[in-house]
C-alpha positions in Angstrom: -17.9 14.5 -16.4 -15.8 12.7 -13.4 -13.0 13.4 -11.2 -10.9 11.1 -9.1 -8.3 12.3 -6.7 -5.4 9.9 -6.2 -3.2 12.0 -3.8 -2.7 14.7 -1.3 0.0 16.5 0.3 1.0 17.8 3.9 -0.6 21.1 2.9 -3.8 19.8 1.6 -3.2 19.9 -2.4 -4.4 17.1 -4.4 -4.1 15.9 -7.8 -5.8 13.3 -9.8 -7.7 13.0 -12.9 -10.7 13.9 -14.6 -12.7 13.2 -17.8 -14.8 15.8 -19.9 -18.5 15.6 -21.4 -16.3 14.6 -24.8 -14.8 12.1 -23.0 -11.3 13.5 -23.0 -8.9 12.6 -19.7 -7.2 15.6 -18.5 -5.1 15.7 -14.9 -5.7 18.9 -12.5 -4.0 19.8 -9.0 -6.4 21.6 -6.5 -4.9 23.9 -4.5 -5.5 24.0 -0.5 -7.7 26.7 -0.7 -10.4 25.1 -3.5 -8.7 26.9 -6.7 -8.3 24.1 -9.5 -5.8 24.3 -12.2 -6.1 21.4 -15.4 -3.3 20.5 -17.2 -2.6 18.7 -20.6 0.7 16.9 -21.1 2.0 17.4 -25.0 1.7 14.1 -26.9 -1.8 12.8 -24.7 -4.2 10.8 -26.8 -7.6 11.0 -25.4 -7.1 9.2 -22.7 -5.3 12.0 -20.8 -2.7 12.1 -18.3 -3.3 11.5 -14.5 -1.3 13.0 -11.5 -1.0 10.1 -9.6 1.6 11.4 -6.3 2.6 15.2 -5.4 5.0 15.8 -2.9 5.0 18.8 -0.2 6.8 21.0 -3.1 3.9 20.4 -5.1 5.9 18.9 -7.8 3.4 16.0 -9.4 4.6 12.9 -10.8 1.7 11.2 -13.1 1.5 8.8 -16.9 -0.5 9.6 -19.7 -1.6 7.7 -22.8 -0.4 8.8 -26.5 -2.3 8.2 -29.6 -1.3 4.6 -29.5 -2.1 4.0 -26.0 1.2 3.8 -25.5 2.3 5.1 -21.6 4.8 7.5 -20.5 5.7 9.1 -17.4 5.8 13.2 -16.8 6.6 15.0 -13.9 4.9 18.9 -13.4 7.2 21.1 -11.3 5.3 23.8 -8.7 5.5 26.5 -11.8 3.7 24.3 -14.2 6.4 23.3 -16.5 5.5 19.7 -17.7 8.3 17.7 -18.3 7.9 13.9 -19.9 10.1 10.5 -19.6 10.4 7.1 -20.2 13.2 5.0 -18.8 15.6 3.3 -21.3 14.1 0.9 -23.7 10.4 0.9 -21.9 7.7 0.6 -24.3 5.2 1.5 -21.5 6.1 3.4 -18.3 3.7 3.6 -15.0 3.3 5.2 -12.0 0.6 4.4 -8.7 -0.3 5.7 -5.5 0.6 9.2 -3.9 3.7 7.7 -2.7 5.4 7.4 -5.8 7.4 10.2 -5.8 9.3 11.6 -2.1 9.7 15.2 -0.9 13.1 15.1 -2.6 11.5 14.8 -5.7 12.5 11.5 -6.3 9.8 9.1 -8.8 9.6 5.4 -8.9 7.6 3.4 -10.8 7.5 0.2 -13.3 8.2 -0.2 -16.9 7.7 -3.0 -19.4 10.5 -3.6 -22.3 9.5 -5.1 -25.8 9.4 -8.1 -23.8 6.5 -7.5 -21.8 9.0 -7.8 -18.7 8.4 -5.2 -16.3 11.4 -3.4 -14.1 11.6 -1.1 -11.6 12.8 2.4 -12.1 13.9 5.7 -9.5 14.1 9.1 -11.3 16.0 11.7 -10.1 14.9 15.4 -10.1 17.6 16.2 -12.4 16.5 13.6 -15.0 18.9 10.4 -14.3 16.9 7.2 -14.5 18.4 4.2 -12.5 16.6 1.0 -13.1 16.9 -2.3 -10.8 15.5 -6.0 -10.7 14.7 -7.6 -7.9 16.9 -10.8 -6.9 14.8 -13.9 -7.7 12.7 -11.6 -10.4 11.6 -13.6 -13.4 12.6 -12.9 -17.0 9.1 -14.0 -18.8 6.5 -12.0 -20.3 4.5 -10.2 -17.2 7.2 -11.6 -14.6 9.8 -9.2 -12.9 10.1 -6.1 -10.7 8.0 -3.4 -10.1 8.5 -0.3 -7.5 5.6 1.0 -6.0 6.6 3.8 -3.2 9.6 5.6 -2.1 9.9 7.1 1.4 11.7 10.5 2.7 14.7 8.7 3.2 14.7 7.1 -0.7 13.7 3.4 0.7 11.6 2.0 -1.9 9.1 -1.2 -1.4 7.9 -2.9 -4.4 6.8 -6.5 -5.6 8.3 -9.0 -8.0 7.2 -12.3 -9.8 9.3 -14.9 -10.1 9.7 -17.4 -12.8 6.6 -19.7 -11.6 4.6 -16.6 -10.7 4.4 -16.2 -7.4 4.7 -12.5 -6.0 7.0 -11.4 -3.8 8.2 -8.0 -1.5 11.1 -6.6 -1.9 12.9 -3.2 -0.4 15.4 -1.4 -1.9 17.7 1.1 0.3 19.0 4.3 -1.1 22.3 2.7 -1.4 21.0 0.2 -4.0 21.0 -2.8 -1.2 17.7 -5.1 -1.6 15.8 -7.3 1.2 13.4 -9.6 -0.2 10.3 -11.0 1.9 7.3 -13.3 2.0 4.5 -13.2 4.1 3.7 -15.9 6.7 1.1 -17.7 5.4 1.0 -16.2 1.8 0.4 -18.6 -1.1 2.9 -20.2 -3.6 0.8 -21.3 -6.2 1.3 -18.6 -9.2 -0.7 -15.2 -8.8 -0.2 -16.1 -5.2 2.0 -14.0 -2.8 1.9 -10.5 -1.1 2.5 -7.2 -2.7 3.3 -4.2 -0.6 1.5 -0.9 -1.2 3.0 1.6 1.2 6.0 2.5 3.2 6.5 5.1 5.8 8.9 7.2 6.5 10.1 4.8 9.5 10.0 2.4 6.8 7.2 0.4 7.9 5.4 -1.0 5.0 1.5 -2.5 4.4 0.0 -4.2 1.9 -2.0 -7.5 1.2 -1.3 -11.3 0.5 -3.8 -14.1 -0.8 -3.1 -17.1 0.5 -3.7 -20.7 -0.8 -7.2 -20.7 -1.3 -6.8 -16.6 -2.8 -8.0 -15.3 -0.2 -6.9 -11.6 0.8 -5.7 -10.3 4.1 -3.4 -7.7 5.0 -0.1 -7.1 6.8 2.4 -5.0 8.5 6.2 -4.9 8.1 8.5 -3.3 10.8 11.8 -1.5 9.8 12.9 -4.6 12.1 11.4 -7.4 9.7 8.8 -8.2 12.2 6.0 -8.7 10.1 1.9 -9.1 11.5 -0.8 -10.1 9.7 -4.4 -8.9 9.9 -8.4 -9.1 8.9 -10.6 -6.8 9.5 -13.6 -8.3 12.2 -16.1 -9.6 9.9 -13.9 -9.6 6.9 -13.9 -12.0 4.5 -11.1 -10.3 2.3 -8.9 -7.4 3.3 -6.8 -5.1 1.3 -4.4 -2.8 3.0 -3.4 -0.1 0.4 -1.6 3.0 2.7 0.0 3.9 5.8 0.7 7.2 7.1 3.9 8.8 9.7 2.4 7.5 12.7 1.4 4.1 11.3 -2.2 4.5 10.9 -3.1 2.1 7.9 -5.8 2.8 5.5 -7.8 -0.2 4.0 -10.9 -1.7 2.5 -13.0 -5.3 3.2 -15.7 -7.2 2.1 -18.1 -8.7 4.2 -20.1 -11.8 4.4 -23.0 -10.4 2.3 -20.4 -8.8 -0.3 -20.9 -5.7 1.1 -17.4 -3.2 0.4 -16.4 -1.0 2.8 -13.2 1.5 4.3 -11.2 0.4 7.7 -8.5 2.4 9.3 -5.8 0.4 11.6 -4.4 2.4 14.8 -1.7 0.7 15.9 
């Protein structure tokens, strides 16, 4: 049996996944004072759902597998009730990282059509999907958009792949208004590129970039555009996957010897 926690609120509750001695996948919130509660999503093959965000309501947004290994999105209100979606046409819908969904109760995430194009999506908490493509997103199997956090104030940050497959960062603003950006020094060769993994609520967002030999570094974008880029001393690839209110970024790096190991960046 295993756990893994993949998020945690202002008030200390977490929710994740975790896998039984039958090899079943189940999802579970911890409360702040240790109590564990495990829930089962209706419809879950063995594979099992997983909470992957939960906001300071404790409302948890999370996927799960069917029978057919087929994904789909739920969302567990603070009273338990489990409520499931997919956005229009999506054959498989995701979520990542404990920023997916905002204390608002807003959810964002990626789906792929019959396709295999992915798009963006934002869920509302009263059901009402909206879902968006980045300008310059490619139409081709594995190209396209896809939203990866939402902040307080509904700004999302996300990736897309255009049609020669080289990533790209976008932002979307509540209002529906994108910016796109690159990363100085980020390859152009395909499966090249950055790709943001966390936004603030000043709207300052981190993530990573390989550049043209595919090697990884991180970076920093202010609300401003400004963007920095970074390695950790003795790094000789860094990932930067979250940043917090006060801009503390959270990280990992390999070193020399292929050692793996945690960084935090104070600004």
């Amino acid at each position: 049996m295993c756990a893994i926690n993949h998020c945690l609120n202002p008030a200390g509750a977490t929710t994740g996944a975790w896998v039984d001695a039958s090899n079943v996948g189940h999802a579970y919130v911890r409360a702040p004072d240790g109590a564990i509660t495990s829930f089962d999503v209706a419809g879950e093959g063995p594979y099992g759902p997983e909470g992957w965000g939960i906001n300071p309501g404790g409302v948890i947004a999370g996927n799960y597998a069917d029978a057919n290994f087929a994904f789909h999105g739920f969302v567990r209100d603070a009273d338990g009730t489990i409520t499931t979606f997919d956005p229009p046409g999506s054959t498989n819908t995701f979520m990542s990282g404990g920023d997916c969904i905002n204390p608002a109760g807003l959810i964002v995430g990626v789906y792929f059509d019959a396709g295999s194009v992915p798009h963006g999506f934002v869920r509302a908490p009263d059901g009402t999907i909206t879902t968006f493509d980045a300008p310059g997103a490619g139409t081709g199997p594995f190209q396209g958009t896809g939203a990866n956090c939402i902040n307080p104030a509904g700004t999302i940050d996300g990736g897309f792949t255009d049609s020669s497959n080289v990533n790209h960062c976008f932002v979307r603003y509540a209002d529906g208004t994108f910016t796109t950006f690159d990363v100085p020094g980020a390859g152009t060769a395909p499966n090249q590129g950055p790709v943001p993994l966390g936004i603030n609520p000043a709207g300052v967002i981190t993530g990573f970039y390989s550049d043209a030999i595919n090697v990884n570094h991180g970076f920093v974008r202010a609300r401003n555009g400004a963007i920095t880029t970074f390695d950790v001393p003795g790094s000789v690839f860094t990932l930067a996957f979250g940043i917090n209110p006060m801009g503390t970024i959270i990280g990992f790096y390999r070193d020399a010897s292929g050692v793996g190991h945690g960084f935090l960046r104070i600004p």
